[in-house]
Each structure stands twice: as C-alpha cells, then as structure tokens.
N, C-alpha and C positions, 0 to 999 in steps of 0.2 A: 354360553350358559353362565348366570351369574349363579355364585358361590360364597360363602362367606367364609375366612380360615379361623375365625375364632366365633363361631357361632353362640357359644355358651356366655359372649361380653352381654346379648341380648337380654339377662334376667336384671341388669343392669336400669333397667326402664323400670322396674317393680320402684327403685330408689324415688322415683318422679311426687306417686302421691304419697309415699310413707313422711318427703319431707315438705310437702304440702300441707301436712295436716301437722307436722311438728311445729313449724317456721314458724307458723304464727302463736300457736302456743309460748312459745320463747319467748315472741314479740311483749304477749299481753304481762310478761313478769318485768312491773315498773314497779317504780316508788309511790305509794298514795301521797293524794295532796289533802292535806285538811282546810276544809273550808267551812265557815260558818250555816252556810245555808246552799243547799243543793240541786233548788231549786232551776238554777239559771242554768244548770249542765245537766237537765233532761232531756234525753233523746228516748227513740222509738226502742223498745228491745224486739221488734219483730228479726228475726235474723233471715228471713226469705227477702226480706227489702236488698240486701248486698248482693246474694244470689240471680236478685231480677237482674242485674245491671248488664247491660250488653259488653260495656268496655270490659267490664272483670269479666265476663266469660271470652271473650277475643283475649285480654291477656295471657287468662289459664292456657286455652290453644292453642297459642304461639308458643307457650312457654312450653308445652309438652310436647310440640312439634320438633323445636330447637335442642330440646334434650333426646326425643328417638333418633334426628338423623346426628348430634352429637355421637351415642351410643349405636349408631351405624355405623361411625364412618371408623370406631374402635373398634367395631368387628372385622375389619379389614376387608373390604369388598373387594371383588376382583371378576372379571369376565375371563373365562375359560373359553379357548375355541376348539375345532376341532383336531382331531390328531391328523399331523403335517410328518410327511418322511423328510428327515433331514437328508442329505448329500454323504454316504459314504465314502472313506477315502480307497476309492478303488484303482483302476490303474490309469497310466497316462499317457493316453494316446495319440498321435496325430497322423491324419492324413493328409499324404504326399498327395495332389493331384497331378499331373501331364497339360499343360494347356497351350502345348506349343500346334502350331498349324496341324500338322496331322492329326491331330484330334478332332479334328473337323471333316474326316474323311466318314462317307455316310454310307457302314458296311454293317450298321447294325440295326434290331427290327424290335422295337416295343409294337409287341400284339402284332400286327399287319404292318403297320407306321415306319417305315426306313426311317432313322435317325442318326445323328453323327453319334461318333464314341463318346465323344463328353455328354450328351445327355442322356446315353445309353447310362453312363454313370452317375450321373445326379439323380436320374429313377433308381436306380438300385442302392446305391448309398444312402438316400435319407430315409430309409426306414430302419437303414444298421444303424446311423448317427441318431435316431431318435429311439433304438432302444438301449442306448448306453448310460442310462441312466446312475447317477452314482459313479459313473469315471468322468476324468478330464478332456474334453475333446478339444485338440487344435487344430487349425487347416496352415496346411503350406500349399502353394501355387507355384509350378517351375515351368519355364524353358529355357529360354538363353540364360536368364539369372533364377534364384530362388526368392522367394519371399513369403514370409509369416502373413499371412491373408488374416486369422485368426487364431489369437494366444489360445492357451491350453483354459480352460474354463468347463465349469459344471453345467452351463446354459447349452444345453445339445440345441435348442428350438434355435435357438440364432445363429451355431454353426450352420444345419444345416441349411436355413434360410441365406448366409451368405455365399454355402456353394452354388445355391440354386439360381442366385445373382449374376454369379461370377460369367465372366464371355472369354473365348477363347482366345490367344494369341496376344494379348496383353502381356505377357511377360517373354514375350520375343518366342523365335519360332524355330529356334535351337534344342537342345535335350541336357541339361544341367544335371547328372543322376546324381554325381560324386559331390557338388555344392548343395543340392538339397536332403540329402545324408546329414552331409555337415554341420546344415543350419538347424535339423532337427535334432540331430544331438547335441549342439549348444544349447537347447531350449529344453531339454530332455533329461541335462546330467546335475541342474538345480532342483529338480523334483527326486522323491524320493526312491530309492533303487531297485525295488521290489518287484515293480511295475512299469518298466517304461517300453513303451511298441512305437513301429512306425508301419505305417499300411503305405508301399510306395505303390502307387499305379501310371504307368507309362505305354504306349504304344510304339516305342522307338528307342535308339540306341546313345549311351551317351556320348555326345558330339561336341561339347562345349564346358567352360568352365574354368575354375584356377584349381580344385581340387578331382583328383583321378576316383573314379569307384573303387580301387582298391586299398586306394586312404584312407577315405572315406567310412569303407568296411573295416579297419583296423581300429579306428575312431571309436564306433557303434561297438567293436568288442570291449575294447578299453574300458565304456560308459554302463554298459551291461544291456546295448538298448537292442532290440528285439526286431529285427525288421522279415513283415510277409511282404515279398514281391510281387503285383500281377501285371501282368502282360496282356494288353487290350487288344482287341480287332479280329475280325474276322480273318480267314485264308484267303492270301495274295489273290489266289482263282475269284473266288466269290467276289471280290470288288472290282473285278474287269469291266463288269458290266456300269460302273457308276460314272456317269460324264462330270462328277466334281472335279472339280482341276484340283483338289488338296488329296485325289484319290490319286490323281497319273502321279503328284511329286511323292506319293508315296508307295507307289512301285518303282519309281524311280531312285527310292532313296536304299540305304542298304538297311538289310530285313532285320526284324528284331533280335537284338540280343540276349535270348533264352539262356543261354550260359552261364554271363553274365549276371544277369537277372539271378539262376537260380543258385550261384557261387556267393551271391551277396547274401539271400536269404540261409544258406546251408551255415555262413562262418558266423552268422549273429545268432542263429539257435532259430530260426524263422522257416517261415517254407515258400516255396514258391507256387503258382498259380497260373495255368493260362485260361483266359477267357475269350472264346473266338465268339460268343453272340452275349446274348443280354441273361437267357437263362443259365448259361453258364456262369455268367459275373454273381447271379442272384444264389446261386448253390458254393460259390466263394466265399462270399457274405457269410451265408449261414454258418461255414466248416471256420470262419474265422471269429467268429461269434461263438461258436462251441469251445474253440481250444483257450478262447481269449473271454472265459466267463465272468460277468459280474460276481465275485462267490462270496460277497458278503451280504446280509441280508440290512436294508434300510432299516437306520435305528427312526422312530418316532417321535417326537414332538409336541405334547400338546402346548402352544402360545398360551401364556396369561396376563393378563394389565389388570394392573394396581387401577380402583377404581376412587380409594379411601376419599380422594382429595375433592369429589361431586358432594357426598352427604356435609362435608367439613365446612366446606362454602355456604350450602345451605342454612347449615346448623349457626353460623355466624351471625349469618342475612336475620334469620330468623328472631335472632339476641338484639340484633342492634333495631330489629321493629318492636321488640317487647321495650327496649329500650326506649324507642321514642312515644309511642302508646302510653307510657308513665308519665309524660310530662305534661 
C-alpha cells in the first residue's frame, strides 16, 4: 500500500501558480528606454497570441509536472506491505536422530504400510519440526560418530526437508549416545540458557564412542540443557516375523537400554518415552510439544521501503526537459 509520511508537504503545489503569475510581474519592472519615436517597437497587444503558443503550454506542463513529483518526493513516499511475524526468541532445540543399521529394521506400520523405524520417524517428526515455529531447530545425526547434520536455525521448512533427505547408516552402524549428548551440548551452551532441549531418539544401546553417557549427562547438567529420551521400535516378538536381515542383527544384538535412556532424561530435568509403533511416537510428539510450548506470542512486522528517490529522478528529468525546451 502506498502511503505518504508527510502528507500535509502536498499544499506545497498551491506555491506552483501563485509564483507563476508573480514571476513575470517582477520580470516586467525594468528601466524605460526613451526614445524619439515609437513607432519602430510596435507589436500586437493581443495577449491570447502568447497563450496560443504550443511550446509555452508544453513548458507550463513540464514545469508543473517537475514541481508535483518534486513536492512528492518531499512527502516522503513509501510502500507499506503486509504484516509479517517476525521470529521469536523462543527456545533451542535439536534433534538427536539414531541412524545406525538398526534403524532400518521394518517393525513399524504407517496406516497398513510396514516401514523401518527411521521413516516411521521422519513421518512423525516433521509435523513437530514444522510446528516449531519461533524456536531454533537443529538436527544431529549419530551412530558410530555424531554429526551436526543441521545448526540450530529458525528455517524449520529446511530442517525438516533435510531429515526427510537423510539415509540410514551413513554415520556408521554403532550407537554414540554419550558423543552425541556431547556434541549437542557444545552447540547448545552458546545459546542462551533459558531454553535449551535435546530430543534424543534411539533404538539401541550405547556401544561406541570416546565419551560414556554418564559424562555426557553430567555435561548437559553443567549446561542446563534439557534432554527427552525415546526409545524406538516395536517388541522383540512383533519383529520375528520380518525376514530383514537388520531385524535378525537386531534380536541378536543386546535389548534397549531403557534405564539408561530414562536415568539420562530423570538427571537433566527431561522425561523419557517409549514408542513401540508409530501412533505411539505421534502421542510423544504431542506430550513433548505440550510441556516444550512456544509461549511467546509472534511479535509483527509491517516491511516499508522509502520510495522518495522514484518522484526525485523524475522531478529532475522533468527540469532538465524544461530546461532544453527553452533553448
């Protein structure tokens, strides 16, 4: 919407014919010439003969064109847009994902559809990741090592577009709990202290790493940082029946550690969670969405651009055509 901040510069145009009709009054106070005979400096007194003249009605034009958008561009134009929610500073979160082999064991069921656990979790996750609107979301990605997949950032649409990317087993096919604690609380203890979570999701026990989970949870008290733990996959029975060979190495491997899991979440002030199908994981989501509320409310925005410097340019163009018109 265009708007003008000083609307009232506008009476400022009334100045146009008041010194139109002065100007030349001033002009006619000269010296007379005496002259013998008067004869030879007769001209017409018709005064509609100046009035017919094309050029002087195109100069008048220009020139009162080059004075409105002058007298525009001193009202200070400006385009208004609509009201935009800014980014609250709300809190800072990231999520730990599991993407070691086991994750790919297929004991879980969007709608009728058998799927492995990790994309049991990328459907449930990005509708929490896409309504976090106003916190910082990061993603970390573990198994044998950790890794920052994506920094902490207000752009939810491309966190969760990068989980939904991500393939399993990339980060080796070990279980890193106590290094990916670690690396979330280094990423965690530069942001401000109000706010800071960690969502660790895992199917398995930690098996690998230079740092123990119980460091790790000393670490996270230290920092103030908040960690809910969930614990992925269906019951041992329920996956007998899947011929994935990432299903036998995982009856084969030793069972989740629940304990563990929920002694990390008890000593940071977190809770812990198990999710044995998908509607389980989705009723997580929500209970961790409730306790973990956005509770600031989006401040507003409305965008303006200076528009002054459009009429300016005109209003110039304008002078330098009366200008050459005169010659």
């Amino acid at each position: 919407m265009l708007e003008f901040l000083w609307p009232w510069v506008f009476t400022l145009v009334l100045l146009f014919p008041l010194l139109r009709v002065t100007i030349p009054r001033l002009n006619r106070k000269r010296s007379a010439l005496t002259v013998p005979d008067i004869g030879a400096f007769e001209f017409s007194t018709d005064s509609t003969v100046a009035w017919k003249d094309p050029k002087r009605w195109a100069m008048l034009i220009v020139l009162f064109l080059a004075w409105l958008f002058l007298v525009s561009a001193l009202a200070r134009p400006q385009w208004t847009g609509e009201l935009t929610p800014l980014p609250t500073q709300g809190r800072d979160m990231f999520l730990a994902v599991d993407i070691s082999g086991s994750m790919d064991t297929d004991d879980m069921f969007i709608e009728r559809d058998r799927v492995t656990r990790l994309q049991a979790l990328k459907h449930v996750v990005e509708s929490f990741i896409l309504s976090r609107q106003g916190d910082r979301i990061g993603l970390i990605v573990f198994g044998t090592r950790a890794y920052v997949y994506v920094p902490l950032t207000f752009d939810v649409e491309t966190v969760n577009e990068l989980l939904q990317e991500v393939s399993g087993r990339i980060a080796g096919g070990q279980t890193a709990i106590g290094d990916t604690i670690g690396l979330a609380v280094k990423r965690l203890i530069e942001r401000p202290i109000e706010h800071r979570i960690l969502v660790l999701m895992t199917d398995g026990s930690h098996n690998d790493g230079a740092l123990s989970p119980e460091e790790a949870t000393r670490l996270a008290q230290n920092a103030n940082v908040r960690i809910h733990t969930i614990g992925i996959g269906a019951d041992a029975q329920s996956s007998m029946g899947s011929g994935n060979v990432w299903s036998y190495r995982q009856r084969r491997s030793p069972p989740m550690n629940t304990a563990a899991l929920e002694e990390i979440s008890d000593k940071t002030g977190g809770l812990f969670f198990r999710a044995n199908d998908t509607q389980g994981l989705e009723r997580i989501y929500a209970h961790i969405a409730a306790i973990e509320p956005i509770d600031q409310d989006p401040e507003m925005l409305r965008p303006v651009k200076s528009l002054f410097h459009w009429p300016l340019i005109v209003s110039l163009a304008l002078y330098a055509l009366a200008w050459w018109l005169r010659r």
